[in-house]
VMD Tcl script that draws the C-alpha trace (Angstrom):
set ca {
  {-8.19 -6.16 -18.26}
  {-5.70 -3.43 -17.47}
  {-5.22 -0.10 -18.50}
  {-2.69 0.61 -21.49}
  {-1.34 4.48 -22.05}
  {-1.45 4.40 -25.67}
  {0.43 7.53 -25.92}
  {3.49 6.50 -24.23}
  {3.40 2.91 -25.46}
  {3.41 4.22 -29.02}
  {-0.12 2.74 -29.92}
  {-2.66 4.60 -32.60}
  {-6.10 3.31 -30.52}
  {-7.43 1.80 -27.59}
  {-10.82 0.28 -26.46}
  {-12.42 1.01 -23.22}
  {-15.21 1.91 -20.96}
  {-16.30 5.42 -20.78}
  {-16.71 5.34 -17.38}
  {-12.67 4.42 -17.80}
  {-11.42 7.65 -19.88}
  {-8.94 9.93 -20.03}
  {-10.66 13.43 -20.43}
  {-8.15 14.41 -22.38}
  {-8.71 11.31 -25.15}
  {-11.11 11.76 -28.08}
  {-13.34 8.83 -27.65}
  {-16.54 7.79 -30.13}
  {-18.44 5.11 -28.60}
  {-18.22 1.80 -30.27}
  {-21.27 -0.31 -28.46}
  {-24.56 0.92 -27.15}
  {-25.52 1.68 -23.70}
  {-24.68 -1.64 -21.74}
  {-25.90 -3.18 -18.35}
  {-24.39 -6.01 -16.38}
  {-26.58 -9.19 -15.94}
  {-26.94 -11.58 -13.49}
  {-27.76 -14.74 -14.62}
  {-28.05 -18.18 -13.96}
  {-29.29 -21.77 -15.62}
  {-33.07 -22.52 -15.29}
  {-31.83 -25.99 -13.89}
  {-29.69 -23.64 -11.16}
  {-33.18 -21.04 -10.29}
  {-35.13 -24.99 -9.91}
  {-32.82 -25.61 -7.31}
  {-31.95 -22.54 -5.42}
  {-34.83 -20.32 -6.08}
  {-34.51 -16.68 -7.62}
  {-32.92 -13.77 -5.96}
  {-35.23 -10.81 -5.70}
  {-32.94 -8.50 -4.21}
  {-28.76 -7.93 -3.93}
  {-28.82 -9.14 -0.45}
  {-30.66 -12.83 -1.78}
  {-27.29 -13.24 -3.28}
  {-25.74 -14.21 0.17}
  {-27.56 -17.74 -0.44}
  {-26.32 -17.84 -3.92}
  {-23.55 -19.40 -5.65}
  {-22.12 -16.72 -6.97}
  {-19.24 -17.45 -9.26}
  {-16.20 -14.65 -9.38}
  {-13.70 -13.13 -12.07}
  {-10.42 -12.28 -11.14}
  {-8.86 -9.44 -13.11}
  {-5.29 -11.10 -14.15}
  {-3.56 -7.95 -14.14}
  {-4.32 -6.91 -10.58}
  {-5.59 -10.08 -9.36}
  {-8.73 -8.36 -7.19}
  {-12.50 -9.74 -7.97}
  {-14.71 -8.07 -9.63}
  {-17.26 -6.42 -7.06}
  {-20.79 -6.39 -8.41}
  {-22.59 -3.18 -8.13}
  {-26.05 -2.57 -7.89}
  {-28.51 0.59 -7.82}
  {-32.02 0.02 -5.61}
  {-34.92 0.78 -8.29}
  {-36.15 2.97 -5.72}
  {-35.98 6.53 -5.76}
  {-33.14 6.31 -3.26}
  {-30.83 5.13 -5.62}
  {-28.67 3.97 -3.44}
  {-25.62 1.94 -4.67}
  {-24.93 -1.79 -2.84}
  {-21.20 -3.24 -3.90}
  {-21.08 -7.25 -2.79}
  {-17.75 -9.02 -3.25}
  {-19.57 -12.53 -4.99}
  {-19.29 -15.30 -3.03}
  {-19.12 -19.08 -4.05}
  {-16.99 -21.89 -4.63}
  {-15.21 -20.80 -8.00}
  {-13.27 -18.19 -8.95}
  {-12.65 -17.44 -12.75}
  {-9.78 -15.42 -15.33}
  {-11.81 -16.24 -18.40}
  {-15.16 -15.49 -19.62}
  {-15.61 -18.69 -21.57}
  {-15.22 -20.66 -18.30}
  {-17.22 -18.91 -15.96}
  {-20.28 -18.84 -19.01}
  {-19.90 -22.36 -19.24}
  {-20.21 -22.98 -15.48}
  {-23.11 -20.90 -15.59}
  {-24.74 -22.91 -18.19}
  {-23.89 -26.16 -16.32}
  {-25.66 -24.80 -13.52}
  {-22.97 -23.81 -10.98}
  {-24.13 -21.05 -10.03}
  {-24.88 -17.02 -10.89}
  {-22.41 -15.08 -13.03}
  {-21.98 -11.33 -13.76}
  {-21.24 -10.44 -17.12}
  {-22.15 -7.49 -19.48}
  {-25.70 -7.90 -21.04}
  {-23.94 -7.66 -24.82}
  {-22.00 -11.19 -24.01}
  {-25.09 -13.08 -22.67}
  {-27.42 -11.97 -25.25}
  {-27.40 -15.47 -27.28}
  {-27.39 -17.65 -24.25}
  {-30.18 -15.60 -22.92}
  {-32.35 -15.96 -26.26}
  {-31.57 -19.27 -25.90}
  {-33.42 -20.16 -22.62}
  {-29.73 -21.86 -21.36}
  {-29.17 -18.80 -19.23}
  {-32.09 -16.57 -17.17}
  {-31.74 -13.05 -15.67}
  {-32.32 -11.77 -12.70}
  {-31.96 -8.63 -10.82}
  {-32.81 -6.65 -13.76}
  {-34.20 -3.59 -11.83}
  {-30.83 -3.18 -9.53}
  {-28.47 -3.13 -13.17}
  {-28.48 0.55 -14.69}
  {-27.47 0.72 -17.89}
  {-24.01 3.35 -18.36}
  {-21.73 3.93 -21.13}
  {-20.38 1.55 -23.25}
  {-17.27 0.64 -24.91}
  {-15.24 3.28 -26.88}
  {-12.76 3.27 -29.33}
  {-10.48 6.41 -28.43}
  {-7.25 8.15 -30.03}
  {-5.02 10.70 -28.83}
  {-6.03 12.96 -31.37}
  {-8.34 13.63 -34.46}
  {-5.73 15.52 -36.33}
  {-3.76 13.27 -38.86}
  {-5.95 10.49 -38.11}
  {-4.22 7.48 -40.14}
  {-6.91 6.14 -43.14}
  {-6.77 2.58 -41.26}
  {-7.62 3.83 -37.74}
  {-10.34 5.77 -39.54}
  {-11.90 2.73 -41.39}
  {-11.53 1.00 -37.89}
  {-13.63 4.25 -36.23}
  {-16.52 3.63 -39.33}
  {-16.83 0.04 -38.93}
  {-17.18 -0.08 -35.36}
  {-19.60 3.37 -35.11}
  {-21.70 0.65 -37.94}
  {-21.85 -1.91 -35.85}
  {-22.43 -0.21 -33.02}
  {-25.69 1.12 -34.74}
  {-26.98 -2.97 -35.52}
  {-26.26 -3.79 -31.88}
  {-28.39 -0.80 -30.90}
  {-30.89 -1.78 -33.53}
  {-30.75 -6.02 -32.53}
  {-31.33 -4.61 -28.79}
  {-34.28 -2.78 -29.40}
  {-35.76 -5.31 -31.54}
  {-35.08 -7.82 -28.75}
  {-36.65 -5.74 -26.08}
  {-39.95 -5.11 -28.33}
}
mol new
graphics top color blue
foreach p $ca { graphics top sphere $p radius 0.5 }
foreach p [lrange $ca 0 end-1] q [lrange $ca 1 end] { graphics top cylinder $p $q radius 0.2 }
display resetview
């Protein structure tokens, strides 16, 4: 979860968020446009009722990651549907914190409490029916994942054929999501 300089650490690629670029990279996105998703377990909305707006989430269990490299929590960011569009950051509050995605999913499944994770990672627990979302409104979608490289010229045939599979599946996620969402 930290940032790499591929340049000076001698590397031919790296993956990241385009909000997370250097300007100065060449960068062809690898996923579609992705959200982040709050969700929960059906068994954990029974319970504690369904948050209709950021500020429900004070009464929430709401489980944290921890970013190993720089050890802060990730902040959970929301835009009001509103034509205000104004943006509400909440630090998550509840009584787990997490450096893994695996664990905190599974808590979530259990029923611990709410989790924020990227809408691509929860798609299968979501069809499923073991995890709901909420706050779907308040989670604008913005750029995905892309593969970048310090330059196109002399582009090694591997890193291409890395560039082509990824652009493909890219296009099946885009196609799976719009099937999914009708």
């Amino acid at each position: 979860d930290g940032f790499a300089n591929i340049v000076a650490e001698g590397l031919d690629v790296g993956i990241r968020l385009g909000e997370s670029l250097d300007e100065h990279m060449v960068a062809v996105p690898v996923t579609p446009m992705l959200e982040m998703a709050i969700v929960g377990a059906p068994a954990y909305f029974e319970r504690h009722g369904i948050p209709e707006t950021p500020a429900d989430l004070m009464r929430h269990n709401c489980l944290s990651y921890r970013y190993t490299t720089s050890g802060t929590i990730d902040r959970w960011t929301f835009n009001s549907p509103d034509a205000e569009g104004r943006t509400i950051v909440l630090e998550p509050q509840g009584n787990a914190v997490f450096n893994d995605d695996d664990s905190m999913l599974r808590a979530a499944v259990q029923g611990v409490g709410l989790v924020q994770h990227i809408d691509l990672c929860v798609r299968q627990q979501l069809a499923e029916g073991t995890l709901v979302r909420v706050l779907r409104p308040w989670c604008k979608p913005f750029p995905g994942f892309f593969l970048y490289v310090p330059s196109r010229a002399q582009m090694p045939a591997k890193i291409r054929a890395l560039m082509d599979f990824l652009v493909e599946q890219r296009r099946w996620l885009e196609q799976e999501k719009r099937d999914i969402l009708g």
